[in-house]
C-alpha positions as CSV (number, residue, x, y, z in Angstrom):
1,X,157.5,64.1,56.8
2,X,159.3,65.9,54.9
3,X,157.9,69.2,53.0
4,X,160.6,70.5,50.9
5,X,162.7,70.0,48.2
6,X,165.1,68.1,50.2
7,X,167.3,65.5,49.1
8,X,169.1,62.7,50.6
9,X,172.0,64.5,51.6
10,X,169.6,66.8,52.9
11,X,168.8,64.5,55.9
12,X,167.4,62.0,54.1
13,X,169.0,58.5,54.2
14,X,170.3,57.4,50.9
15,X,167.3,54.9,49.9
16,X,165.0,55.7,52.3
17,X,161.1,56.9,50.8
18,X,160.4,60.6,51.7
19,X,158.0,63.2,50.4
20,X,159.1,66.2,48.4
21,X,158.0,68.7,46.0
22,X,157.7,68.0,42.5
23,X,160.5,68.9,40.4
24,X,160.1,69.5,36.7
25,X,162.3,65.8,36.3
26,X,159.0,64.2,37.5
27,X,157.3,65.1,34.5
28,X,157.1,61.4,32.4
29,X,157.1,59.7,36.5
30,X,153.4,62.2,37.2
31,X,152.3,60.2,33.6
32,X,152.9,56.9,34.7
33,X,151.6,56.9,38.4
34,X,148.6,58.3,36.8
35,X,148.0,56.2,34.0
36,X,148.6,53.0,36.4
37,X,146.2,54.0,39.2
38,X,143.4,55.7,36.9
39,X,141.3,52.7,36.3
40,X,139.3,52.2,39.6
41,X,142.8,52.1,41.1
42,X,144.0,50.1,38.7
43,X,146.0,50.0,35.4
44,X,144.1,52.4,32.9
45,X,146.3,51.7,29.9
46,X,144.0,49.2,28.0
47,X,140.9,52.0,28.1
48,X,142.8,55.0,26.7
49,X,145.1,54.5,23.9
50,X,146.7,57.7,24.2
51,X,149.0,57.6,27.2
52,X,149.1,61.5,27.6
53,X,145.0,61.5,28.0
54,X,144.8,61.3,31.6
55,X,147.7,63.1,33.1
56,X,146.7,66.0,31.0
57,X,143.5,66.0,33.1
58,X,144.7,64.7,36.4
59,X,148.1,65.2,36.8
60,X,150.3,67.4,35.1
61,X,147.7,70.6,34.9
62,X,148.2,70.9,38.6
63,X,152.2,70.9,37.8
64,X,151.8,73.5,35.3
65,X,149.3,75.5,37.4
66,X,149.2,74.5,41.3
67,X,153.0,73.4,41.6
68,X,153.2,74.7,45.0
69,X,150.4,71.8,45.8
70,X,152.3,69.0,44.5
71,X,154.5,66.3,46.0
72,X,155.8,63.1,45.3
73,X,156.8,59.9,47.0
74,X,160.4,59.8,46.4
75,X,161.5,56.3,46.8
76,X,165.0,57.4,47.8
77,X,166.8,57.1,44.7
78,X,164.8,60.2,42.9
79,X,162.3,58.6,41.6
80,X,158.7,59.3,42.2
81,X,156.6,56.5,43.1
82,X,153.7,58.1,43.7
83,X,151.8,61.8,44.4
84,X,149.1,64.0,46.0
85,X,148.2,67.1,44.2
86,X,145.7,69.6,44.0
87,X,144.3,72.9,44.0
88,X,143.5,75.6,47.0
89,X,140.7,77.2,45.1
90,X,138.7,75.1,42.6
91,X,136.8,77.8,40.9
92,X,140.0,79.6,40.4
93,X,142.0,76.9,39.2
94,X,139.3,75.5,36.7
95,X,139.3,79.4,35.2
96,X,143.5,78.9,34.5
97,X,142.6,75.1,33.0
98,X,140.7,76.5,30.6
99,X,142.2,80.0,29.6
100,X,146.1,78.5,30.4
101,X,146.2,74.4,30.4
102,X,143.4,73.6,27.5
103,X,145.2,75.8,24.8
104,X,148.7,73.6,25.3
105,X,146.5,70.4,25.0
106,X,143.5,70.6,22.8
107,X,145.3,70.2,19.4
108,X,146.3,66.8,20.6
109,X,143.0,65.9,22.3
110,X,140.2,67.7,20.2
111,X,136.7,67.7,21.6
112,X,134.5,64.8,20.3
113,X,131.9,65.4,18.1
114,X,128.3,64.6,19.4
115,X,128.0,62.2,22.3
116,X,131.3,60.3,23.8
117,X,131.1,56.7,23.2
118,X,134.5,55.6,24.5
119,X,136.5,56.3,27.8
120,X,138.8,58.1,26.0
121,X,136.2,60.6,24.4
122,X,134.4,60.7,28.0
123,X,137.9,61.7,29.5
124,X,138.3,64.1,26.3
125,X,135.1,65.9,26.8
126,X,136.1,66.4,30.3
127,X,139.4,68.1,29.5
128,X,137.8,70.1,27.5
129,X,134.9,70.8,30.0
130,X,136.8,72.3,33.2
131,X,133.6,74.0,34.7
132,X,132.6,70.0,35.6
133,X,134.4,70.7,38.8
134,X,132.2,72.9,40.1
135,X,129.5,72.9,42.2
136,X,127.8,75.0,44.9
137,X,127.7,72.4,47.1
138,X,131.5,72.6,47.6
139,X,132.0,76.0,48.5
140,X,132.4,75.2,51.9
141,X,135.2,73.0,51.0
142,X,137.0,75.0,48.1
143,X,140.2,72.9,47.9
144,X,140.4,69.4,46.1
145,X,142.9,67.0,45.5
146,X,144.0,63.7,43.8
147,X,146.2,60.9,45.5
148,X,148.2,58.0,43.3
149,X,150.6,55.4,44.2
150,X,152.2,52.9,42.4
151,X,151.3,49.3,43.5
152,X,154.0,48.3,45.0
153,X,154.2,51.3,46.9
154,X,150.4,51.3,48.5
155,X,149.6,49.7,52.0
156,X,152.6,51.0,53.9
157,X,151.9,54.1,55.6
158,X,153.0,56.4,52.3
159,X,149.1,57.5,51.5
160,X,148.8,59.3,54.6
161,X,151.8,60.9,54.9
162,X,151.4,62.0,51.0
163,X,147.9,63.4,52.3
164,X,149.0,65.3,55.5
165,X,151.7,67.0,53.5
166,X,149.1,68.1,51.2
167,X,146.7,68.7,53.9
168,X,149.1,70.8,56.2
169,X,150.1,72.8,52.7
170,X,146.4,73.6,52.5
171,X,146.1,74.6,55.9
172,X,149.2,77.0,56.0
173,X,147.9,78.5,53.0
174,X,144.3,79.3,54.9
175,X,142.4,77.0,53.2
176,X,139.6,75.5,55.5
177,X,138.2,71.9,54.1
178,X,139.2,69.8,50.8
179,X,137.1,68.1,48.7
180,X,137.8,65.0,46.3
181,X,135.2,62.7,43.8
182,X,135.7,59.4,43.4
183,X,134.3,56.3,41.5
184,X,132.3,54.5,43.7
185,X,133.7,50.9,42.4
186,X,137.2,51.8,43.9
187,X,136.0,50.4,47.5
188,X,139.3,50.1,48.6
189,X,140.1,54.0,47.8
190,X,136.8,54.9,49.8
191,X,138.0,52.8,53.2
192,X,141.2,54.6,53.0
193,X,139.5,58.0,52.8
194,X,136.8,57.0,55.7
195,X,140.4,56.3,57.9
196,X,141.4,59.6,56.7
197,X,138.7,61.2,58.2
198,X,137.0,62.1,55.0
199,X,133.1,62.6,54.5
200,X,130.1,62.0,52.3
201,X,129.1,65.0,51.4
202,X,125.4,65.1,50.5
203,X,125.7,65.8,46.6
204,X,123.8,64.2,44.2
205,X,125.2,63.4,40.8
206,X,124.0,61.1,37.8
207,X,127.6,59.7,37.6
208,X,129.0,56.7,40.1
209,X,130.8,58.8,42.2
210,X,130.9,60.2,45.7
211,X,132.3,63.4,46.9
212,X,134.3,63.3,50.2
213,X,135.3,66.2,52.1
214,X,137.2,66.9,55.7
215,X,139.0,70.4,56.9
216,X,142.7,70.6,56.6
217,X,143.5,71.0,60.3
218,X,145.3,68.1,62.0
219,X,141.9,68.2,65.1
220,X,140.2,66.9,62.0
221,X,141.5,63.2,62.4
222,X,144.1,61.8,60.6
């Protein structure tokens, strides 16, 4: 699958799906995929009235500050249908959210005051709380990532050939296992990670989510 930039006259049949990087024209197409899929894998529109909310969080951070580690479903036309993204090292990259990312954002999402009591001021408090992805438990597996398609585009092989790109990315940069959280209500998400090769890891958190974790070598099952 294809790692590059490459385009259709590239080598690429004219409206046939490939992966590519991101380009900077993906910008408003990294919102969308995001805000569709954010809700236990679902449509998150209704929950956060401000569009922008979520892909500043879990998308276009890592476009800002990981673009090296981002790639898109291309659905042979130039637009992109869905993504994997992430980060090699998740202490370092939640440093740069805070001291590069927050600044650009926090005037239009400004920390709650007291408790959250909406999604939206849960989502907000974790913008502006970066450190929340970190834990010792994880330092064996220092990368992490998110994965998004668009409906129409899930169920067809694209997942997890968006993940070995990002995977084989990892692994060329010397990164030795990824990690990713996940809400535990999103069963379907979870029994395409178990196929993926992916992990419990044994990490115990208040919240409804798991961690998962596998290396990045292709031995590791995929």
């Amino acid at each position: 699958m294809e790692h590059t930039s490459a385009t259709p006259a590239g080598g690429v049949t004219a409206g046939t799906p490939y992966i590519r990087r991101y380009r900077p024209t993906d910008h408003a197409a990294l919102a969308e995929i995001c805000v569709r899929t954010a809700h236990e894998g679902g449509d998150s529109s209704a929950l956060y009235p401000d569009p922008g909310l979520m892909p500043s969080v879990f998308a276009h951070p890592y476009a800002a500050l990981e673009p090296d580690f981002v790639f898109v479903l291309d659905d042979g036309a130039g637009n992109a249908v869905g993504y994997v993204l992430g980060a090699p090292d998740t202490v370092r990259y939640a440093e740069r959210f805070r001291a590069e990312w927050l600044p650009t954002v926090r005037a239009r999402f400004p920390l709650p005051e007291g408790e959250p009591r909406t999604p939206a001021e849960e989502i907000t408090a974790l913008l502006h709380r970066p450190e929340h992805m970190l834990r010792p438990e994880l330092a064996g597996h220092p990368a992490h990532l998110h994965i998004d398609l668009l409906p129409p585009w899930q169920g067809r092989g694209h997942g997890r050939a968006l993940m070995r790109t990002l995977l084989d990315a990892f692994h060329e940069a010397g990164v030795p296992a990824v990690h990713l959280c996940m809400v535990q209500a999103n069963t379907r998400a979870r029994a395409f990670y178990d196929r993926l090769g992916f992990r419990l890891l044994p990490i115990t958190d208040p919240a409804p989510i798991w961690y998962l974790g596998r290396p990045t070598a292709r031995d590791a099952a995929l």
